[in-house]
N, C-alpha and C positions, 0 to 999 in steps of 0.2 A: 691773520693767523687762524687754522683752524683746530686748535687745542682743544675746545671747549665743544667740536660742533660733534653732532653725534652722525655715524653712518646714513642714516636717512636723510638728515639736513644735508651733507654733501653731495647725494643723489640725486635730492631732490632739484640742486641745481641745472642738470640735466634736463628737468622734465620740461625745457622749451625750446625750439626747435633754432630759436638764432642762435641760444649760444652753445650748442651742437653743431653750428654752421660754422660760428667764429672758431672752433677749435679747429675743425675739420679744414676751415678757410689757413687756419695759422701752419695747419700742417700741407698742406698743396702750397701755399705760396714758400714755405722753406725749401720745398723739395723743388720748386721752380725756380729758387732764385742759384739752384748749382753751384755753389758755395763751396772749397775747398777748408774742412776747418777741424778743431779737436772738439767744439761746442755746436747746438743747435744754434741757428740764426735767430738773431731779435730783430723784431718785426715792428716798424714805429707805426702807429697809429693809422694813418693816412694808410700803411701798405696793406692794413686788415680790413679798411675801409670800403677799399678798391677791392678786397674779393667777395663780403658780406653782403647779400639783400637787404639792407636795415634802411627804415626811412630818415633817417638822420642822424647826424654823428654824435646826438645827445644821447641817444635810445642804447647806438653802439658803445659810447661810454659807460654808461651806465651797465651793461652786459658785461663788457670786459669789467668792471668795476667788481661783479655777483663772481668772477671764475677768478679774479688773480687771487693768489695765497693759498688756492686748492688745486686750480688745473694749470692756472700760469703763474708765469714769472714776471717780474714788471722790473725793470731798471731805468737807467736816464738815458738809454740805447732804444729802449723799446720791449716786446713780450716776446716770451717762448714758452713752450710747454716745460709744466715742471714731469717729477715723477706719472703723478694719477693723469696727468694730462697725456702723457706720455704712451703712458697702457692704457687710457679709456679708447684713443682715437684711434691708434693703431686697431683695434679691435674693432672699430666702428667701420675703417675703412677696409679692413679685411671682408669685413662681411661674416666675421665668427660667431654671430650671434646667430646667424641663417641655421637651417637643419640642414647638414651634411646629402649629399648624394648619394645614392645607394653603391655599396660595392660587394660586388662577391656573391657566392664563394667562389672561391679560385683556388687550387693546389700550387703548394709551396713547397720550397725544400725543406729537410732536415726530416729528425725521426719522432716518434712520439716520446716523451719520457717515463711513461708508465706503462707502455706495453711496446716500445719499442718497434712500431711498424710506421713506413712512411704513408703515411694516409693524410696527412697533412690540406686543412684548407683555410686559407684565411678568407673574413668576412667583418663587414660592420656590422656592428651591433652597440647602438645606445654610444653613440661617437668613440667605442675603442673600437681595433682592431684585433679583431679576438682571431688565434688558433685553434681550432681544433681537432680536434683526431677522428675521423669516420670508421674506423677501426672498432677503436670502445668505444666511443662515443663521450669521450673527456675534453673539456677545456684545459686546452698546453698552455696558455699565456693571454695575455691582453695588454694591448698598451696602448694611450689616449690619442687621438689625432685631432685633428680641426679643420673644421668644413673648407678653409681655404686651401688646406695643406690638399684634400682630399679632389677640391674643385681644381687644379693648376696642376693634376699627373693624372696619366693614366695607370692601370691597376699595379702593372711590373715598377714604374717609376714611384708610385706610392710604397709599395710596400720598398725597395731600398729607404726610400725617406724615413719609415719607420724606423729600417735595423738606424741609422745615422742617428736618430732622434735618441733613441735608447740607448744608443753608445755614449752621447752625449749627456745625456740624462745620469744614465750610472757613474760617470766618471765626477760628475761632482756631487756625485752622493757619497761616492766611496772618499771625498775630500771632505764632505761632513756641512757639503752644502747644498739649502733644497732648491732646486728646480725648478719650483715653481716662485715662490719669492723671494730666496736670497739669504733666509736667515738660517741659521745655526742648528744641525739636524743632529741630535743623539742616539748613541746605535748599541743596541744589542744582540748578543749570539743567545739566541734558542734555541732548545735542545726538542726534538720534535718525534716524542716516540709513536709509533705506529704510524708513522708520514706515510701516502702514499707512496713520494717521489723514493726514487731506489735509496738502499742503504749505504750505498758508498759516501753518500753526504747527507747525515742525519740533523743538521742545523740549517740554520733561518736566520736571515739578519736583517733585522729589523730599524730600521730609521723613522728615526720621529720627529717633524718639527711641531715645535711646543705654539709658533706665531700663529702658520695658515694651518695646521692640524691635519698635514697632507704627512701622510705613512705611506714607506718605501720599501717592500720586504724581496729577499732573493737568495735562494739558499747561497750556502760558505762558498762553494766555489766560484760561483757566479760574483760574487761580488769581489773578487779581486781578476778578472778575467781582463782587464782594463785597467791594472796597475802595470807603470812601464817594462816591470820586468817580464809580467807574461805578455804584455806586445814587442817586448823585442825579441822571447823567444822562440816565441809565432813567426814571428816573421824573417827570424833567419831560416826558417823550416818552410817557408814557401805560404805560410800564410797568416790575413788580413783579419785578424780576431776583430777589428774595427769597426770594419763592412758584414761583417754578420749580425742576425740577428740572434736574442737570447734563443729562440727554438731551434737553432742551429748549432749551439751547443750541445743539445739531449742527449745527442749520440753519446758525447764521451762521457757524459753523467750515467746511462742507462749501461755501456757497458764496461762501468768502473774503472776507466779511466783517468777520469778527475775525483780525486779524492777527500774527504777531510776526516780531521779526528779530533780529539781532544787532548794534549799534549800535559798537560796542568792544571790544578783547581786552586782558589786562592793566593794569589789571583788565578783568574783562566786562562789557559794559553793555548793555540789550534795551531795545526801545520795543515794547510792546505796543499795537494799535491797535483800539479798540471800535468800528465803524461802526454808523449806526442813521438809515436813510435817505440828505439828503444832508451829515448831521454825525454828527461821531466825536469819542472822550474818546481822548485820547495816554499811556499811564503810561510812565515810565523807569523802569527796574529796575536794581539790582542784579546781584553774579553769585550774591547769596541770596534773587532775585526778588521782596529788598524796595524797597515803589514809592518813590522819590526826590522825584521830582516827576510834574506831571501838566498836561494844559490837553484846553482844549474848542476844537474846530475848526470853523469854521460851513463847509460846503462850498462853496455861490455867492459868496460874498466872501472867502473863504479868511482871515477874521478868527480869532483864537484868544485865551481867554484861559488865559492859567497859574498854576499854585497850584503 
């Protein structure tokens, strides 16, 4: 069990190179033995045997012996990696711990959101992928990547990876889960006077998890841009709100567009408004910018329906 042990004491497990090897051994021979299954394979003793450098199976005992209850699993089948076993090695084997390759800059599509010109270039900087504007000279955006994401594309094929990443990302933040480990994100609307970003969306929603202390922020509209009702309004209109990235919405931010406001106080309540020609998708929010309700607005008949 490791109840009692503290952060360093579980790392320190790590700091020897067999049983680095045993993990890394436990995960190559899972992935070799092709296994059709809902579970990782257990691996009996003999089969980690056969892939470890160790001079005898007393030494290798004794190793697996320091990693089960933190990195492995131990049954009367044999070992698999648990959780931390799980994320250490993968990590190990990506190569994520390497410094990224250089990329950029390169121009991009979309506009800027505070002065509205395409001058768009994306680049690495300090492992995100930052936007920015040569225009004003503002940073649009950033969002994190990793060296192997960045090693396994080239520049065009990285950056879709990104918008996907961040699609993926926002969608289960806007379900109030974080991203990065899984636990329980708390979300607030702020109200943000004299924001630079234009006035048509004067709020900020903020995500917090209380575990890994990882904060998620993106104004109102953006954060429901990935709720199904604005991808399916998108997408009877010809398009894939999915496969874009956040700087690829500016446009309709910059020329008011996408809307929000504040509807209620006491509680809070916001209507976010998605325009796309002459019809718009309506969401009500929360004061934890979750959507309530929603409808579709036809513009020339001022028809709507609601969900």
């Amino acid at each position: 069990m490791t109840e009692n042990r503290s952060a360093t004491d579980i790392f320190r497990l790590l700091a020897d190179d067999t049983r680095v090897d045993v993990l890394r051994a436990v995960a190559v021979s899972q992935y070799e033995l092709e296994q059709i299954g809902s579970g990782a394979a257990e691996l009996a003793f003999s089969e980690i045997y056969d892939y470890v450098d160790v001079e005898n199976t007393s030494k290798l005992s004794y190793h697996l012996g320091e990693l089960t209850g933190t990195y492995l699993r131990k049954s009367d089948a044999g070992y698999s990696l648990s959780h931390a076993g799980e994320r250490i090695v993968r990590f190990i084997l990506s190569g994520n711990y390497e410094q990224p390759e250089s990329f950029g800059p390169e121009p991009v599509d979309g506009v800027c959101v505070f002065c509205g010109e395409e001058a768009l270039e994306a680049a690495l900087s300090h492992q995100f992928l930052r936007i920015d504007c040569t225009a004003c000279e503002r940073q649009v955006t950033g969002q994190s990547v990793t060296p192997a994401q960045i090693r396994t594309r080239d520049g065009e094929s990285l950056v879709r990876s990104v918008k996907l990443r961040g699609a993926e990302d926002a969608r289960q933040i806007r379900r109030g889960m974080c991203p990065e480990c899984g636990a329980r994100l708390s979300a607030d609307v702020v109200a943000l006077p004299g924001s630079p970003l234009p006035d048509a969306d004067p709020f900020v929603v903020t995500s917090s998890c209380e575990e890994c202390l990882r904060e998620y922020n993106s104004p109102l509209t953006y954060s429901v841009v990935y709720h199904p009702a604005s991808i399916a309004f998108h997408w009877d209109r010809g398009v894939d709100v999915t496969a874009r990235g956040v700087w690829e919405f500016h446009e309709c931010l910059y020329e008011g567009r996408w809307t929000s406001e504040q509807t209620a106080s006491d509680p809070d309540e916001y209507v976010v408004v998605l325009r796309h020609g002459d019809d718009a998708v309506r969401l009500y929010l929360d004061s934890t910018a979750t959507v309530a309700e929603t409808e579709r607005v036809r513009g020339e008949s001022g028809e709507f329906r609601r969900s």
